[in-house]
LOSELUM-185360 format. One record per residue (C-alpha): x, y, z. Coordinates in steps of 0.2 Angstrom, whole numbers, padded with zeros to 4 digits, always signed. Layout:
BEGIN
XYZ;...
// end
This chain:
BEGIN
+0179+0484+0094;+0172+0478+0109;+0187+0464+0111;+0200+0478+0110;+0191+0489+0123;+0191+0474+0135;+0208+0472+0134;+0213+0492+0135;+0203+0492+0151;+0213+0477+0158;+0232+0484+0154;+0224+0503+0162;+0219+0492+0178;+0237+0483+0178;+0243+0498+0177;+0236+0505+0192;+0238+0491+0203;+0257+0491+0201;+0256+0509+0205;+0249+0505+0221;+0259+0491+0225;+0275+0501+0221;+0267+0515+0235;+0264+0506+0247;+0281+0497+0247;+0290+0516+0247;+0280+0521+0262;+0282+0505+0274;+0291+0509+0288;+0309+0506+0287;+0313+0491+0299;+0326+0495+0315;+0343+0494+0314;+0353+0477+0319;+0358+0477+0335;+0379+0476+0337;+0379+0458+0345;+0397+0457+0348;+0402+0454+0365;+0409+0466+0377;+0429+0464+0378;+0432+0452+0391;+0450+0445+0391;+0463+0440+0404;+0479+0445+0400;+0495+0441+0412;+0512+0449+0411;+0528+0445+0405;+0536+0433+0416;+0552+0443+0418;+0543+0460+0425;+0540+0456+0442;+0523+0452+0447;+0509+0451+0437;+0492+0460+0437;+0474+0452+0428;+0468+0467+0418;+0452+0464+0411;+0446+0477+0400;+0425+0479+0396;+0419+0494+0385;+0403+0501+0392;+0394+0516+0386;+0395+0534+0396;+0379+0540+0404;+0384+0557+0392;+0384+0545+0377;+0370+0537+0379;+0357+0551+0383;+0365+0557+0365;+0362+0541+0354;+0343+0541+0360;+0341+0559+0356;+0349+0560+0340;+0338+0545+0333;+0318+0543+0337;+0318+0526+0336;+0329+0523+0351;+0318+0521+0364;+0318+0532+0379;+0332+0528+0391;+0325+0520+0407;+0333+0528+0423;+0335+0523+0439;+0337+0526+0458;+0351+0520+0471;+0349+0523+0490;+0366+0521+0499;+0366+0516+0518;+0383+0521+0527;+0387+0509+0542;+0399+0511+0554;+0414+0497+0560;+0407+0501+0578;+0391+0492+0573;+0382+0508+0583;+0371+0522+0569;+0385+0537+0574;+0384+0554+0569;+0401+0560+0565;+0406+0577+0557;+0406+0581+0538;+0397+0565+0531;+0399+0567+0513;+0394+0552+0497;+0400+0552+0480;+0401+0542+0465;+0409+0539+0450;+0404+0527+0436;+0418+0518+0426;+0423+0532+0414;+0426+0545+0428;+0409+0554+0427;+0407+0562+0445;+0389+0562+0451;+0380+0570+0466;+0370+0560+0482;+0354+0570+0489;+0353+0566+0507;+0339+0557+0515;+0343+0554+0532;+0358+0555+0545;+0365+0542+0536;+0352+0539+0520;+0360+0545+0502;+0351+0544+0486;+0360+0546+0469;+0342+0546+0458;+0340+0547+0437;+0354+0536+0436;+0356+0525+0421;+0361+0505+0425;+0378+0497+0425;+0394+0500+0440;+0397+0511+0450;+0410+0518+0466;+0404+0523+0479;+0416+0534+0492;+0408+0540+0509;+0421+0552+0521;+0416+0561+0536;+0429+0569+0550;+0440+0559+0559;+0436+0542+0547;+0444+0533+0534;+0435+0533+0517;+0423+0521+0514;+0423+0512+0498;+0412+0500+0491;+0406+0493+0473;+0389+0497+0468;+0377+0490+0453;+0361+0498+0446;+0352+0485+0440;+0341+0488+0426;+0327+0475+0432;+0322+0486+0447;+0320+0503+0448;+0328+0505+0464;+0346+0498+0469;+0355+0498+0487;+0371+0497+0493;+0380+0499+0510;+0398+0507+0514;+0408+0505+0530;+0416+0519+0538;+0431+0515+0549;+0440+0527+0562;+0455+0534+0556;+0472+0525+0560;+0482+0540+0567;+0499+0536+0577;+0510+0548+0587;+0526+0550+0583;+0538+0554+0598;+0556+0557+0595;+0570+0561+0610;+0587+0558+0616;+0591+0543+0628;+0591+0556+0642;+0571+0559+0637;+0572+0576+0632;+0565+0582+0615;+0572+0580+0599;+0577+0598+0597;+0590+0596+0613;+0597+0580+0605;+0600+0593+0588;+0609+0606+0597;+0622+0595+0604;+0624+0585+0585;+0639+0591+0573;+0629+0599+0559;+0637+0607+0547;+0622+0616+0542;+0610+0632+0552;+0594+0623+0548;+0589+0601+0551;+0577+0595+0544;+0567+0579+0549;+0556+0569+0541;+0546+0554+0545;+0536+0543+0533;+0526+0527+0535;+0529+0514+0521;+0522+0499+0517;+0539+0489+0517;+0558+0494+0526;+0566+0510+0517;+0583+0503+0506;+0597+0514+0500;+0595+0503+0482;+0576+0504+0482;+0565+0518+0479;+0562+0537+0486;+0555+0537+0504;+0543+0552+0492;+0538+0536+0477;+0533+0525+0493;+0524+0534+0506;+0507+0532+0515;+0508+0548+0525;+0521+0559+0530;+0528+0571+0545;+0538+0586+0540;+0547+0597+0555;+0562+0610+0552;+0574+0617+0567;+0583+0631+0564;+0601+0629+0573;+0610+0647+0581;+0624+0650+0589;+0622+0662+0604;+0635+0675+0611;+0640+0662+0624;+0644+0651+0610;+0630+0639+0614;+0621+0629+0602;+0602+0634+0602;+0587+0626+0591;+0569+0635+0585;+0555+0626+0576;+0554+0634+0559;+0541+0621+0552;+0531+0634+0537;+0520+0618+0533;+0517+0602+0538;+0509+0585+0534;+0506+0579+0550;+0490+0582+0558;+0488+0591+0572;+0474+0585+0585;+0470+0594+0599;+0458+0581+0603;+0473+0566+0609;+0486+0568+0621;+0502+0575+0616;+0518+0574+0627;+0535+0585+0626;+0543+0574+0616;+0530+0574+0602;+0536+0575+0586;+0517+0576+0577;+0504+0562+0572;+0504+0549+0556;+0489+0548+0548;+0486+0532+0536;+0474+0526+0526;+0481+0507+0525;+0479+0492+0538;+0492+0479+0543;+0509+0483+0549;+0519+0497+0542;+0535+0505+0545;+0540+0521+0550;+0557+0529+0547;+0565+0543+0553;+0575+0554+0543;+0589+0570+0548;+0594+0581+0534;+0591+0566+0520;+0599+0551+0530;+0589+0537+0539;+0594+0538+0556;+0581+0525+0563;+0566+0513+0559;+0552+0505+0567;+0538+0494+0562;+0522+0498+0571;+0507+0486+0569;+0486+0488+0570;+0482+0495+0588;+0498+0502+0591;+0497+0520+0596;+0514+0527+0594;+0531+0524+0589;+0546+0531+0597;+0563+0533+0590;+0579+0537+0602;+0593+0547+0595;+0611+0551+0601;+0618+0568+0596;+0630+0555+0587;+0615+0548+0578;+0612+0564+0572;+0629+0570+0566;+0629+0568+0547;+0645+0567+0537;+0646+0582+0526;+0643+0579+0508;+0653+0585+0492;+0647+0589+0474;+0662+0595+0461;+0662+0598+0442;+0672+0605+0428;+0662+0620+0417;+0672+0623+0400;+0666+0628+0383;+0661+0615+0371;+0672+0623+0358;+0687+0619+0364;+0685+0615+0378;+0691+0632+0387;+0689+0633+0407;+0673+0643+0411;+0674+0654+0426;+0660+0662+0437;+0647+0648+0433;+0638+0642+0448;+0629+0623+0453;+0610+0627+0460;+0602+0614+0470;+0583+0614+0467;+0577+0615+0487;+0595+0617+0496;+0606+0630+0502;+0621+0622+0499;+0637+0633+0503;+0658+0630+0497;+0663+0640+0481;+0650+0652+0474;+0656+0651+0457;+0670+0640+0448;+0689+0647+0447;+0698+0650+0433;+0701+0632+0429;+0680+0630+0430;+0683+0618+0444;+0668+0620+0455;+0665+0613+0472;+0649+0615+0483;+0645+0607+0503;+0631+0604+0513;+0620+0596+0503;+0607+0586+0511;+0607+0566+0503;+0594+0561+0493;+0589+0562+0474;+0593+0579+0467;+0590+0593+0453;+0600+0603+0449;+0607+0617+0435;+0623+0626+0428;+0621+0642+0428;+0633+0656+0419;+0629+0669+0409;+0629+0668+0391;+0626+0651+0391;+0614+0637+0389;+0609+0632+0409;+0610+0613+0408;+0598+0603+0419;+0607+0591+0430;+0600+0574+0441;+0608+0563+0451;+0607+0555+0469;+0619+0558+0483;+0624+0548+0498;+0627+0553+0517;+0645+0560+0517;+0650+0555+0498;+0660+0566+0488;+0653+0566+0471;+0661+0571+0455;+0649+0577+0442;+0666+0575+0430;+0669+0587+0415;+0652+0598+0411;+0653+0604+0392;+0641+0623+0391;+0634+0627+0373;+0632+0647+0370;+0616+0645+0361;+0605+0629+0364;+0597+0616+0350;+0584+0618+0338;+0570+0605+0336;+0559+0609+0321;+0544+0598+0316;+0528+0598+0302;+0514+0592+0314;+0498+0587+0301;+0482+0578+0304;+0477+0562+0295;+0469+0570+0281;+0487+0579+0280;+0480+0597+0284;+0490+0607+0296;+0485+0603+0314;+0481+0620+0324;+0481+0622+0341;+0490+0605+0346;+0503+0606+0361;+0520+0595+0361;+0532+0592+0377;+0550+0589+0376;+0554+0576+0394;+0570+0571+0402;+0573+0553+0406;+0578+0550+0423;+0586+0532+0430;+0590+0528+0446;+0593+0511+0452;+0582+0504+0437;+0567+0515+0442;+0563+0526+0427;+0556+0546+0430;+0553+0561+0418;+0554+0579+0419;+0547+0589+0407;+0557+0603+0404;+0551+0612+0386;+0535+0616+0379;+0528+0622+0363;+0511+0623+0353;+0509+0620+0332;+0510+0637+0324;+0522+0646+0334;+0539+0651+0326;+0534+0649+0309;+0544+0652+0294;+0538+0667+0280;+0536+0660+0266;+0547+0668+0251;+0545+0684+0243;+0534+0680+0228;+0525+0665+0233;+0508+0665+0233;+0501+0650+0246;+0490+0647+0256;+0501+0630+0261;+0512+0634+0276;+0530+0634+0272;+0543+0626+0284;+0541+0617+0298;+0525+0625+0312;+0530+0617+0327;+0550+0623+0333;+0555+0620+0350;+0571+0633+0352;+0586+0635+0363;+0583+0617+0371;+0599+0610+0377;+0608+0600+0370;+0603+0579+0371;+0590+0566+0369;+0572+0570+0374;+0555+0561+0373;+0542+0571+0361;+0524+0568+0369;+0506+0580+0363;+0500+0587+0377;+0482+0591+0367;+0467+0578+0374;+0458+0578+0360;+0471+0572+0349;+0490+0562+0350;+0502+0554+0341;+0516+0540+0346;+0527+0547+0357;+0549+0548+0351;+0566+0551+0356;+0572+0564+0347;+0590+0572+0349;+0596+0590+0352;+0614+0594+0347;+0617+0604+0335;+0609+0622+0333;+0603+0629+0314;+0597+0646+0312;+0587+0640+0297;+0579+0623+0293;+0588+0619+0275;+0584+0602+0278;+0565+0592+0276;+0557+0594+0296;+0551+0576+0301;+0531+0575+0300;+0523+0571+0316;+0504+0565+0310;+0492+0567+0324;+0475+0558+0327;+0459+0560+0336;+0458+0550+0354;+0447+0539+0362;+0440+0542+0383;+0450+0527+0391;+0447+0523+0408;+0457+0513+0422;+0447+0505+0435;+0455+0498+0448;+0449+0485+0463;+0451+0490+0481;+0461+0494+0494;+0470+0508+0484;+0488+0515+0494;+0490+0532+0490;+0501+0537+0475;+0496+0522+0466;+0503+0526+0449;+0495+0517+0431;+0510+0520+0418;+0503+0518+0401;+0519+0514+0387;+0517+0511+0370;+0521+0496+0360;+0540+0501+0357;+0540+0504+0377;+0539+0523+0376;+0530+0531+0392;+0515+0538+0385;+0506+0544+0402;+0509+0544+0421;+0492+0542+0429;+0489+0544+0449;+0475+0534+0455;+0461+0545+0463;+0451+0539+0477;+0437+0530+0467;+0451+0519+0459;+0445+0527+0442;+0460+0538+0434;+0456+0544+0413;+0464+0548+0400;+0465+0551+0381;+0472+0539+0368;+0473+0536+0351;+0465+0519+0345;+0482+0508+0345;+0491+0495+0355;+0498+0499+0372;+0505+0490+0387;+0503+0497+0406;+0508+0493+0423;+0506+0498+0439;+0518+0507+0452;+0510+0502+0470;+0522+0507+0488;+0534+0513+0474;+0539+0496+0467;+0532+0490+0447;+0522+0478+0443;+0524+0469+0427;+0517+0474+0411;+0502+0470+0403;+0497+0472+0383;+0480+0478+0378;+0471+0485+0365;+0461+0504+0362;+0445+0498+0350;+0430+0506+0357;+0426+0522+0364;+0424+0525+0375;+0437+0512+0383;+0438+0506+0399;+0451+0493+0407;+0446+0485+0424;+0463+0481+0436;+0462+0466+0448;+0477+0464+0459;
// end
């Protein structure tokens, strides 16, 4: 008896002390989570050999300052984010502390993330509760060029410095005059113009203005806009007014002007640059002007300035049957072009007096589709357009846009774009647009769903053609296509092509200094495919949104391409550093 109660008060204590054990193992604290040791992306990727020159992208994927202050507040055991303090010193080229007008700082972190500076002195900035990594840095004032520099918070210090340079503004004047020394506007009333209005234009450009090469607009650094108006008076004389609305030039009352003075170039660029002079779309002259040089002048005959007239015909008929189409008109976007005002009988059209250059244009005539038209004219050519076929009603685009999980995807824009090419330069104009939902089919009497029933994305009375299909929505995307427009149905009877979207990623462009103005990222997708056009903002930061895939981008710098480079969306967010 006594034996057996021993060994009942043994298994009772056993018991016991597995029960403990077991507690205490339930309510250890869980350890931390394993850090993600994989490195940062760090490769070096060069372009194709057969695109021009090459770019070094290196892509690295850092956390946003957003993103981070939300990781260590959604999990305790994150610990507290360490912030940290910047002072930024702005010097000056002069090597004197000056005091000029408007002295403004900014930053920018490496996914676009604006941030203000607190002033400490006259030319003392602060940027403080700022977490660590790289930053830009732009300092502006009045009369200066920006200054841009490259900062980096370290996170061993709690205070970091950096120092920007501010450099005085390169402006040149621009003086234009006839060999006798009289203002451009003399010259103008004694040229053959076919026009009552001349305009003239001068840019500055990195490199010599070509006929083959691209737009004086894709290439330049600054720009000086001036219109005269040209009247004939009673006595039959030639007479000229300024009818400048707006202008780029700047106007400074603080240097010296003379008669002759056509307005002042402001650039942003150093080395020698060109600047070329253009009258109603031709290049009449060019100069190169180099650092220190304070104007450029360009001398004009009224010969010079006497451009050949220019002639754009077509032939409007129906597309059925090709039957002539009378009273359809050509309308240049930006010109006041005169000659027939409508086509004939026949559905020839003629129009004159259109200035050179690159040109929009449409077709229009009622009860018809207005076609949109491109195309680039030369001083004095006569251009034929050839036979222009109208449609009565336009093209149908229908689509079932869904979402990964293949629900329908509200509230998602689409664009239709227009490929432009001229002179192996490739543009695009958007010309329709529509969102997921509008246009919907009912769904047949009887049917009881909640399932849409036809297509919920309809793009209607697009002309007929081939167009690129791009989402317009951030927060999600899909693989843009070339989709075609020729024939127009009243009703879908046939399957809609399903468009599946999916969420995007931040994805930034850093780009390495100097910067020229207009600098252009161009993001394609694998199959080549524009997927965004990107403009450079002053930090050399520009963002976008895009779906984790495989792309390829390229720069477009003084209007000439760089060659291509591949890389990869994997993180988010994403961010691709550019050194040239």
């Amino acid at each position: 008896m006594r034996k057996s109660t021993i060994l009942v008060l043994v298994i009772v204590l056993a018991a016991v002390a597995i029960f403990l054990a077991q507690r205490a193992m339930l309510t250890r604290p869980a350890p931390p989570p394993a850090r993600d040791a994989s490195p940062d992306h760090d490769a070096a990727l060069t372009a194709a050999p057969d695109d021009g020159p090459s770019a070094e992208l290196n892509p690295v994927a850092t956390p946003s300052r957003t993103e981070a202050g939300r990781q260590a507040a959604a999990d305790p055991r994150v610990p507290s984010v360490r912030l940290h303090k910047l002072r930024i010193h702005v010097a000056y080229s002069s090597g004197r502390d000056e005091r000029p007008s408007s002295l403004e700082v900014r930053l920018s972190n490496h996914t676009g993330a604006l941030y203000p500076t607190r002033r400490k002195g006259p030319n003392e900035f602060e940027l403080v509760e700022a977490l660590p990594g790289p930053y830009v840095v732009v300092a502006s004032a009045l009369n200066m060029r920006n200054g841009i520099a490259r900062a980096v918070i370290s996170a061993d210090t709690d205070e970091s410095e950096t120092t920007v340079t501010l450099h005085p503004e390169r402006v040149v004047r621009v003086r234009w005059r006839g060999v006798d020394g009289k203002p451009i506007s003399a010259v103008l009333a004694r040229a053959s113009i076919a026009s009552t209005f001349a305009p003239l234009v001068v840019y500055a450009t990195r490199f010599p203005l070509t006929p083959e090469g691209p737009s004086p607009e894709q290439c330049a650094l600054a720009s000086l806009h001036t219109r005269f108006g040209l009247r004939t008076d009673e006595q039959g004389q030639r007479t000229t007014r300024d009818e400048s609305i707006h202008s780029s030039s700047t106007k400074r009352p603080d240097l010296a002007s003379t008669p002759d003075t056509l307005g002042f170039l402001t650039v942003d660029e150093d080395g020698p640059l060109w600047a070329s002079a253009f009258c109603c779309g031709v290049l009449v002259a060019e100069q190169q002007f180099l650092p220190g040089d304070e104007e450029v002048v360009f001398t004009s005959t009224p010969e010079d300035l006497t451009i050949a007239e220019t002639r754009v015909t077509l032939r409007v008929v129906d597309d059925v049957g090709e039957v002539p189409i009378a009273g359809a008109k050509l309308v240049v976007v930006g010109e006041r072009a005169s000659g027939s005002e409508t086509s004939d009988a026949s559905g020839n059209l003629e129009v004159t007096g259109i200035f050179a250059g690159d040109k929009h244009a449409s077709v229009e005539v009622d009860g018809y589709h207005s076609p949109q038209l491109s195309f680039r004219l030369a001083p004095g050519q006569t251009l034929d357009l050839g036979k222009l076929r109208l449609h009565r009603e336009g093209a149908q685009l229908a689509f079932d846009v869904k979402d990964e999980r293949g629900a329908e995807a509200t509230a998602t824009g689409f664009e239709l774009l227009q490929f432009e090419q001229h002179d192996g330069t490739r543009a695009l104009r958007s010309l329709y647009s529509a969102s997921v939902g509008r246009g919907r089919q009912n769904a047949p009497s009887g049917v009881q769903s909640q399932v849409p029933v036809g297509p919920n994305l309809v793009f209607r009375n697009a002309a007929p053609g081939r167009y690129l299909l791009r989402c317009t929505t951030n927060a999600v995307s899909c693989e843009p296509r070339v989709v075609e427009a020729y024939e127009f149905t009243r009703t879908v009877e046939r399957s809609a092509p399903v468009i599946v979207i999916k969420p995007t990623v931040l994805v930034s462009f850093v780009l390495d200094h100097p910067i020229s103005a207009g600098t252009l990222v161009m993001v394609e997708s694998r199959q080549g495919l524009p997927v965004r056009e990107l403009t450079v903002n002053e930090f050399g930061v520009v963002t976008t949104s895009l779906v984790r895939d495989d792309y390829r981008v390229h720069l477009v710098e003084h209007g000439r391409k760089t060659g291509w480079v591949a890389f990869k969306v994997d993180s988010d967010p994403y961010v691709f550093e550019i050194h040239r």
